[in-house]
Structures are given as structure tokens and as C-alpha cells.
Phi, psi and omega in degrees: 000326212257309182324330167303297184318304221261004173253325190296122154359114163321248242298001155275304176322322167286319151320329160300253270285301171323296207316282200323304173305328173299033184222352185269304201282349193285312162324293187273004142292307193290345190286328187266003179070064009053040182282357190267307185299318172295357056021298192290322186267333191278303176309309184288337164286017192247313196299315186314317166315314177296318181305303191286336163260353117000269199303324157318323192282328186279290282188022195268153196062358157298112195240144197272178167279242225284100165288349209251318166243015127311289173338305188298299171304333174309311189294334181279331184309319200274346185249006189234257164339299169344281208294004159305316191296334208252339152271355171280326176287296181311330166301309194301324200278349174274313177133253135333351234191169212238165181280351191303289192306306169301331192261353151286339179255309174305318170272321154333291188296322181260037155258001208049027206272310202076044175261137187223134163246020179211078184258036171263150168295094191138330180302336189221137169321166176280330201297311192285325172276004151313285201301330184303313172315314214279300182293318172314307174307300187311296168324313169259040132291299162335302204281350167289313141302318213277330192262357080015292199265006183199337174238025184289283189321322225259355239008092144253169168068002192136328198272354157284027201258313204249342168327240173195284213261180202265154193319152144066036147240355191060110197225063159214172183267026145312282183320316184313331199287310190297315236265319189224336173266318193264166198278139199317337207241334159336238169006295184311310200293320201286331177288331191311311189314327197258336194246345207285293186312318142331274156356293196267007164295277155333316192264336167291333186297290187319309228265314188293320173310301180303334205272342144301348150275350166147322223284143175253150205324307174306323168281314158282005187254309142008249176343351180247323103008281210266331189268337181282321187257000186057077180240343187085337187273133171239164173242357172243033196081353198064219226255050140293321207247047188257118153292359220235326159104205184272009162269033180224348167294312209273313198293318209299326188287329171319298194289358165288002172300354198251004158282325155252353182197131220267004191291328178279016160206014200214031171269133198092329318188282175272009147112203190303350185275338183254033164260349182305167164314118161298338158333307200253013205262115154315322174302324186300332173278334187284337193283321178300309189298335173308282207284331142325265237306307196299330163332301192290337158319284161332290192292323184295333184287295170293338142330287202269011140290345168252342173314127156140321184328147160250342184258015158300164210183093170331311189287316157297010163263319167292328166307317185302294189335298195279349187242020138269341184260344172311273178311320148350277171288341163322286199297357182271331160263005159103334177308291170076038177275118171278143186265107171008341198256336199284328157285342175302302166309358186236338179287337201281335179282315170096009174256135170295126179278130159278166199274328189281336164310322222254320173318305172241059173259296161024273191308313187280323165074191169232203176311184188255144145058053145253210192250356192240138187309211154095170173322325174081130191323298193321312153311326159299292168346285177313318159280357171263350161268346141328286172291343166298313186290325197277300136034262182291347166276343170322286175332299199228052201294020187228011185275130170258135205283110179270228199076351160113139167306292217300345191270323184273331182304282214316289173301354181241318168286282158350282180298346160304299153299341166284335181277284177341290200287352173260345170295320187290305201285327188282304183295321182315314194288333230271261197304284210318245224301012152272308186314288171336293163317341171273335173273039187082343176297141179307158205269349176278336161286348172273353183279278206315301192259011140280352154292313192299337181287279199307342174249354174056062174249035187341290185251060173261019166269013177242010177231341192273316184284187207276317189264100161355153164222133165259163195281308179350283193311345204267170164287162183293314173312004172239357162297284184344306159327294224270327191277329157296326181293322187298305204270010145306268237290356172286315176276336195090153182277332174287313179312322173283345186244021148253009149310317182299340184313125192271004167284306183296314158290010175255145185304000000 
């Protein structure tokens, strides 16, 4: 069966996957008498299904010249296309609402951004905000394999920081392997075999955790979804109005590790460099010295903001704590879940949290061939050791830097492809928020939600400006804008311009 599968074209594979997952929601429809979404995801998995052996049949024994960018266009195809398949049932089970606007929430949700244009209460079935979780998990399962099995080989996604040879060319026989030897769909199938059980392991543990705190069956399986894939998606607005309290806060914060650093789920995976100590793994230290640093910032600012107070309280003050060190780290893997505590902090100081902190945790992401976007620690890493080293030469210019090849690769190649990949994301936000400003948006909501597009941050558009900004509220040409800015910042900016690459295209 899987030798079958593994000749098959990815994007029918993926597309099998996409047809079948229309059948989770359709079940749970018919469990809530939910009969119009249940008809609806059940025809549509019938249709999709037909489509997908159709389109299989055509195309079974196809082998491309080049694997390495089939593969890449399959990923821009499955994050661009996917989510068409994935709005006509929901455009049909909603109802009201237009295919722009579902097909704009399908892809938010499987880049994992979370961006919602249907945030009134009531609006969307238990059913729908199921699928919405559901496509979102899936997506960051892709990404969880695409980065392991394609841009691991290609040096992408982060791993050109550490790389010999140059992005999206590769200079080990991994790539030879991707590149000319291995079969288009392999390499995929066999990390799938090894990361799936992991994967669906972690969101039933989280998901089994919240409903022992309290937590309802549904809602915590959401919530366990949305925290595996750092998507953000709630069906209750998020974890303020969470029964599961504040222990159900400390598990979610637990499973944001596996967000920062891919060594707590890929270790050995990618050979002797991801066998280190997590302990000693740079992203990890560097998201501690973040999420410290920025606490003590926050809390201190509210602190000496609330001295004077008479209606102060060591226990609200510990609340504030915890719900600055919550939402931190949220916003720091790209999730962007607020901890129920987090308005506590500016009610207990009477002071406003700025926004701009939250921006650039944002900004900054989470690990390399993890689930969470943004520039990525390891990259940050690599320029601060850049600038440690230029630093210490000021000092000692005749001083030689140690720490090991991989430590002088790191500052000097590394830091380099790294500045390349934060210039190219500083021009992303650049045209998105040009673009954005010609369909009429203000120039600081165009700020906001082209970091929130590019880092797959959704609802850091409800925190981050002085006002919420609704997604609702854009013209459709800037939905259009913001659902392209997703599937960049899902893919990278590198990834696409090793399309261009002329190694990949020669026969």
C-alpha cells in the first residue's frame, strides 16, 4: 500500500488526504444534529475523492526531471490550491458569506496564521470551527515533514545558517539523493511514517490533558490543534473563556517547546548536529533570554506602575506574571493565544501593554522545521554571534574567534544568509503594506497585519494596534494581499527564489 502511495504524484497525495479529513467534521456534525455541515463535508469528501482518483489515474508513473523542484512547486501548489478544496464545503455549510471570504480562512488556517474573518459569536458552527482546527493541524504537520524531507537536503527553512554549500543548493548527498535519485514522493512518505505518530501522540496527550482540567471535550481537542500547530485557532475566542483555568494554561505552555526548537521532536533525524542537549541547543537559549528578558521588561513596567496603588495585592501581581510569561511565548512561536491574566496585568498597573513587544516576538518566530513562522530563532542566533564577534574584534582585532568550525561557519556564512533572509522579510513587509495602502487601509493597520500575514501570526491584529483591526472589515483586494503575504511567510522567501535557481531546472 504505501509502495503504491509513494509512486503517486505528492499533490494527489495530498489531495487524497485534504478529500478524506472533510469526514472528521461531517461525524461530528451528525454527533451535534448538524445535518446541513454533515451533507455538506460528506458530499464533498465524495466529490473530492472522485477528483483525486481521476487526477491520480492521470498521472500515475510520473516522474519528473528534477525532483527538488517538483517538490518545491508541489509546496507552493499544496499551500496556494489546497485551501480552494477546502473552502467549497465550508463556503457551502456557512451558508452567508461569499467563496472569496472561505477561501481566505482556508488558507489562513493551513499556513497556520489563524486569521479569522468570522469573529462574531455564533457565527460559525462547532462543526466549522472543528475544520478550521483540523486544516490548520494538517498544515502544521506538512510543515513538519516539508522541512525535514525538502528543505533540510536543499539548506531552506533555517538550516542555511548552518549549512557548507549555498541555499537551495545543497552540498551533501542528501540533496544528491533528493535531487536525482530519489523517487518524488519517498523521502516524504518515509519522515511522514516517523513524525505522524509523534505528532498525533502530543495533540492526544495535550487534548486528554485539558478535558482533566476541566476542559470540554471539543474545545480542548481545538485547543490541542491549534497549540501542535501554533495556528491560534479557537472556537471560543481563546483561552480567556477556557474552563480548564489556569492548569490548562501551564499544560498549553508546556507543548509551546516543541515550537521552539525542533530537537524536542526530529532528534537524530538530521544527523549528528540535532543530537545535542537541548539544554545547550541555541534556539532554545536564545527563546529563554526572549521570554526572561521581555517578562522582566513587562512586569517591571507594571510594577512600579501600580506602587502607590492601595488596592494592590501580591496575588495580582503573580497573576500579571504569569500571564506575561504566558502570551509572551505564545506570541513568540507564532501561536498568538492571550493568557486570561494578560488583561490583569494592565488592570492591576492601570498602565497599557504596548503592542509593539508583541510585534516583535512575532517578528522574531520560532524555531527552524518547526510549526512556528517568523524570522527564526537560529537566525537570530547566528547574527548575534556575528555581532559578538565584530564586537570582540573592535577590542582585539588580531584576536581569533574560537568555538569550533561550526561556531566560525555559523558567524560568518550563516550570519550572512542570515542578514540576506531578514532584508528579504523587512522588503516583504515593505511591498505588502504597499500594496495594502493602495486598497485604502491606514498606514498603521497595514503595518500590523502585514507582519501578522508574514510571520503567521494572525491574531496579533487584535493586540498588537492601539484598536483591534478586524480581518472582516478589509476590502476584498487586501484579503487577496494578505492570503498571498501567508503563503510567503509559510514558505519563505528563499524557498521561492530557489525556484529560480538554475541547478533546479536544468534537465
Amino acid at each position: 500500500m504505501m509502495d503504491r502511495l509513494s509512486k503517486l504524484p505528492l499533490f494527489v497525495v495530498l489531495m487524497a488526504i485534504a478529500s478524506f479529513s472533510m469526514l472528521l467534521p461531517a461525524v461530528h456534525g451528525a454527533m451535534m444534529e448538524d445535518f446541513i455541515t454533515m451533507r455538506v463535508f460528506f458530499y464533498g469528501m465524495i466529490l473530492f475523492g472522485f477528483l483525486t482518483l481521476l487526477v491520480g489515474l492521470a498521472t500515475a508513473g510520473y516522474a519528473p526531471r528534477s525532483v527538488a523542484r517538483s517538490q518545491l512547486l508541489t509546496l507552493f501548489a499544496a499551500f496556494s490550491i489546497l485551501p480552494l478544496m477546502f473552502a467549497v464545503p465550508f463556503a457551502e455549510a456557512v451558508g452567508n458569506t461569499t467563496y472569496l471570504n472561505a477561501w481566505f480562512e482556508m488558507i489562513s488556517s493551513f499556513t497556520t496564521t489563524g486569521a479569522t474573518l468570522y469573529d462574531t459569536n455564533g457565527r460559525l458552527t462547532p462543526s466549522l470551527h472543528l475544520w478550521r482546527a483540523t486544516v490548520g493541524w494538517m498544515g502544521g504537520f506538512l510543515v513538519w515533514v516539508t522541512a525535514v524531507a525538502v528543505f533540510a537536503p536543499m539548506n531552506l527553512g533555517g538550516f542555511e545558517v548552518r549549512a557548507t554549500g549555498g541555499a537551495g543548493r545543497g552540498s551533501s548527498t542528501e540533496f544528491s539523493q533528493i535531487s536525482r535519485i530519489a523517487d518524488p514522493s519517498e523521502r516524504l512518505m518515509r519522515y511522514s511514517l516517523k513524525l505522524l505518530p509523534i505528532y498525533v501522540g502530543l495533540t492526544a496527550t495535550l487534548w486528554l490533558g485539558l478535558v482533566i482540567f476541566g476542559e470540554f471535550s471539543y474545545v480542548a481537542l481545538c485547543h490541542a490543534m491549534s497549540i501542535m500547530s501554533s495556528s491560534g485557532i479557537s472556537p471560543i475566542d481563546g483561552v480567556y473563556y477556557a474552563a480548564s483555568g489556569w492548569l490548562g494554561e501551564a499544560l498549553m505552555f508546556i507543548f509551546f517547546i516543541f515550537a521552539l526548537s525542533r530537537l524536542t521532536f526530529s532528534r537524530g533525524l538530521l544527523g549528528d548536529a540535532d543530537r545535542t542537549d537541548l539544554r545547550r541547543d541555541p534556539e532554545f537559549q536564545v527563546a529563554f533570554f526572549l521570554v526572561a528578558g521581555t517578562t522582566f521588561l513587562l512586569t517591571m513596567r507594571h510594577y512600579f506602575g501600580a506602587v502607590g496603588e492601595s488596592n494592590t495585592s501580591t496575588l495580582e501581581g503573580l497573576q500579571a506574571l504569569w500571564g506575561t510569561i504566558f502570551t509572551v511565548t505564545s506570541f513568540l512561536t507564532t501561536t498568538g493565544f492571550e493568557s486570561r491574566y494578560w488583561e490583569g496585568a494592565t488592570d492591576w498597573s492601570g498602565l497599557q501593554t504596548p503592542g509593539l513587544f508583541l510585534v516583535g516576538l512575532a517578528l522574531i518566530g520560532g524555531g527552524v522545521a518547526t510549526t512556528a513562522g517568523g524570522v527564526k530563532l537560529l537566525r537570530v542566533y547566528a547574527l548575534f554571534r556575528h555581532g559578538e564577534r565584530e564586537m570582540a574584534r573592535l577590542v582585539h582585532p588580531s584576536s581569533i574567534g574560537g568555538g569550533g568550525r561550526e561556531a566560525r561557519l555559523i558567524r560568518r556564512q550563516g550570519a550572512f544568509i542570515s542578514w540576506i533572509f531578514f532584508m528579504l522579510f523587512a522588503i516583504s513587509i515593505a511591498v505588502v503594506m504597499a500594496l495594502m495602502s493602495l486598497t485604502g487601509v491606514q498606514f498603521e493597520t497595514s503595518m500590523v497585519l502585514a507582519v501578522a500575514s508574514l510571520s503567521t501570526t494572525g491574531p496579533l491584529a487584535t493586540v498588537a494596534a492601539e484598536t483591534p483591526i478586524a480581518y472582516s472589515g478589509l476590502p476584498d483586494a487586501a484579503k487577496g494581499i494578505l492570503a498571498a503575504a501567508m503563503v510567503l511567510g509559510r514558505l519563505e522567501t528563499l524557498a521561492i527564489i530557489a525556484l529560480f535557481n538554475p541547478e533546479i531546472w536544468r534537465n
